[in-house]
C-alpha positions as semicolon CSV with decimal commas, in nm:
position;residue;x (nm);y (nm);z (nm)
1;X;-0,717;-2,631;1,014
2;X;-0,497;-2,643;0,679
3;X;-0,118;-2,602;0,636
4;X;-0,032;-2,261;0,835
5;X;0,346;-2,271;0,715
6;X;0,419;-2,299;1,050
7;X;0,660;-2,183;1,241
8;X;0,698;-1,821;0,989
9;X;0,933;-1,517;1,003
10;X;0,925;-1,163;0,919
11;X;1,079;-0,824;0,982
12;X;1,150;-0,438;0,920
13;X;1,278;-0,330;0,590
14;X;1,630;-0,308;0,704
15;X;1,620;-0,624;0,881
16;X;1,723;-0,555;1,248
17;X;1,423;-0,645;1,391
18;X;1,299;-0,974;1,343
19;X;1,016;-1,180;1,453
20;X;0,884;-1,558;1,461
21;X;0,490;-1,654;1,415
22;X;0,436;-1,981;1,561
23;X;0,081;-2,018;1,537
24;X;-0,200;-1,954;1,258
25;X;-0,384;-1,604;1,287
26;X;-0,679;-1,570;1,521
27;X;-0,813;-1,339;1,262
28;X;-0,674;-1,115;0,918
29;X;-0,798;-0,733;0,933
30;X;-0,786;-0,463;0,706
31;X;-0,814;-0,148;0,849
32;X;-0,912;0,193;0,652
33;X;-0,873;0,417;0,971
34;X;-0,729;0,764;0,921
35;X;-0,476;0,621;1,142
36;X;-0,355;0,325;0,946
37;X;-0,373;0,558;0,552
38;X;-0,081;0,765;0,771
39;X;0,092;0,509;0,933
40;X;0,143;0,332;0,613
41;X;0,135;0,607;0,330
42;X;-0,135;0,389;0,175
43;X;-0,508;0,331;0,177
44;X;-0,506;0,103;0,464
45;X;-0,299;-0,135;0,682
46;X;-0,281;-0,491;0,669
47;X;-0,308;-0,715;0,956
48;X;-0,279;-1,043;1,140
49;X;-0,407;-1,144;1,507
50;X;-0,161;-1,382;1,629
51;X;-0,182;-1,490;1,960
52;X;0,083;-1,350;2,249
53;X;0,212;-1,667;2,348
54;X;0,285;-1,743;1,937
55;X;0,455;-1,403;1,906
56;X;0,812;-1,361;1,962
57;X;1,098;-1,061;1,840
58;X;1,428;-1,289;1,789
59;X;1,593;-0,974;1,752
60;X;1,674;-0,626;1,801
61;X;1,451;-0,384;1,988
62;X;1,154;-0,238;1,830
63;X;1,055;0,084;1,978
64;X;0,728;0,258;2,020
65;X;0,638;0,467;1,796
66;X;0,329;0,690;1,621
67;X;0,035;0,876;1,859
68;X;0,223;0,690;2,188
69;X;-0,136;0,614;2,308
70;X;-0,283;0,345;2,444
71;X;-0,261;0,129;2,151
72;X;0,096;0,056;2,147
73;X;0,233;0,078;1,774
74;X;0,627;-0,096;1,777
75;X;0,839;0,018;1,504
76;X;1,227;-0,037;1,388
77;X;1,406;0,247;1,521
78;X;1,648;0,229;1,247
79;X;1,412;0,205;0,952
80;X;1,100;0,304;1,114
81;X;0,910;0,024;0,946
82;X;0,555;-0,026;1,159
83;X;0,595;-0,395;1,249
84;X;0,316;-0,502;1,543
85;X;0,060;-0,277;1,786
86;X;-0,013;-0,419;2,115
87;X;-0,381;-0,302;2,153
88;X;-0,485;-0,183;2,494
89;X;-0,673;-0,372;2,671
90;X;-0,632;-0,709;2,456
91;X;-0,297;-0,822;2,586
92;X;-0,415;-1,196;2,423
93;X;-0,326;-1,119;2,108
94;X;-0,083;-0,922;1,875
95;X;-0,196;-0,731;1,557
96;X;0,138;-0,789;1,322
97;X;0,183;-0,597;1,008
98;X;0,098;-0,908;0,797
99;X;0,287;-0,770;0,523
100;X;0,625;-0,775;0,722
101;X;0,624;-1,112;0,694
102;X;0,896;-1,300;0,540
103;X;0,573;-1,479;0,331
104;X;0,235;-1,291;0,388
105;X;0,055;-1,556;0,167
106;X;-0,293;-1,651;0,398
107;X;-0,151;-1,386;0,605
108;X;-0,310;-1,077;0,445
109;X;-0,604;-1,203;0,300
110;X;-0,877;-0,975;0,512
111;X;-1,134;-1,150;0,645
112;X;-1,277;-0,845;0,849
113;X;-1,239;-0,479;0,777
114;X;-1,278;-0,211;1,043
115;X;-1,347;0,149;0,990
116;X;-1,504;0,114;0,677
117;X;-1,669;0,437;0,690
118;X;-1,307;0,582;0,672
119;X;-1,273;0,386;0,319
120;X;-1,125;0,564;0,069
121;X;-1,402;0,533;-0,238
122;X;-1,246;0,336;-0,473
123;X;-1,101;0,042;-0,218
124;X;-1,263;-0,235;-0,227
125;X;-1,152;-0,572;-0,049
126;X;-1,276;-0,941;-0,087
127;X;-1,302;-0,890;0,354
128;X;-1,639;-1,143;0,463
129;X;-1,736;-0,944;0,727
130;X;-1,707;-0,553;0,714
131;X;-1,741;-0,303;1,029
132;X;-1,858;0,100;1,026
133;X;-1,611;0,177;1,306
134;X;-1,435;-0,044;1,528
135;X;-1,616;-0,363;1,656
136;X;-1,679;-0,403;2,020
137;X;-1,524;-0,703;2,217
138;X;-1,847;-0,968;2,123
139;X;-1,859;-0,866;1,753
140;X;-1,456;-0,930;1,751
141;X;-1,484;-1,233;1,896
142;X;-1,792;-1,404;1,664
143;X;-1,526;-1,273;1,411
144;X;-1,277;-1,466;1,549
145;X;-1,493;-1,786;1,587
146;X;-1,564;-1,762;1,220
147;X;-1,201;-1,722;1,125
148;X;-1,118;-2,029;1,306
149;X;-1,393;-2,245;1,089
150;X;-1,209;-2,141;0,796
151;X;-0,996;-2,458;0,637
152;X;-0,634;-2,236;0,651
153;X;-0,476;-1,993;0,467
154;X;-0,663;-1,825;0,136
């Protein structure tokens, strides 16, 4: 796989939480769920599947924030900037904010988008593969197999 940039950094907009990436993205999601336009104020959230064991916070404590659900959402408790969910269920990976990185560049660069349906009209992304709702476990995973053929970052 190409040049990940590895190890990389990112963190809240105030900057007391930080974390440290030290593997490449299992996959990079867009999301246009109801959910995600609130969460972020915007037309959709950004996203990168790093694997658990790749995923650390080198400081401060984020908090849990947003519908408290299953899917756990972690957010600065000073700023309230959404950094990382914890998905239930999927304790393999974790779904980071790719734009809280220190540099997104390969980072945020969809290659799947969930929730389509939920698309705003006039958003359009250059995601390869594109999903109605939210993919079940086997569609996630081809996903993820095709990621990996990819030669690094776009």
């Amino acid at each position: 796989m190409g040049d990940w940039k590895l190890p990389r950094e990112g963190g809240c907009l105030c900057g007391r939480v930080r974390f440290k990436i030290t593997a490449p993205p299992l996959l990079t999601m867009v999301c246009h769920c109801k959910g995600c336009q609130r969460l972020t104020a915007s037309a959709f959230s950004l996203s990168a599947g790093i694997p658990s064991d790749s995923f650390e916070v080198v400081q401060g404590e984020p908090v849990i924030g947003a519908l408290h659900g299953a899917h756990r959402h972690f957010f600065c408790d000073y700023c309230k900037s959404w950094l990382f969910t914890r998905p239930e269920g999927m304790d393999w990976f974790v779904n980071v904010r790719a734009t809280m990185l220190d540099d997104p560049a390969g980072f945020a660069t969809p290659f799947v988008e969930t929730a389509s349906k939920e698309r705003l009209p006039w958003v359009r992304t250059t995601a390869v593969r594109s999903f109605d709702g939210f993919p079940d476990i086997d569609a996630m995973m081809q996903a993820v197999e095709e990621f990996a053929k990819r030669d690094g970052p776009v």
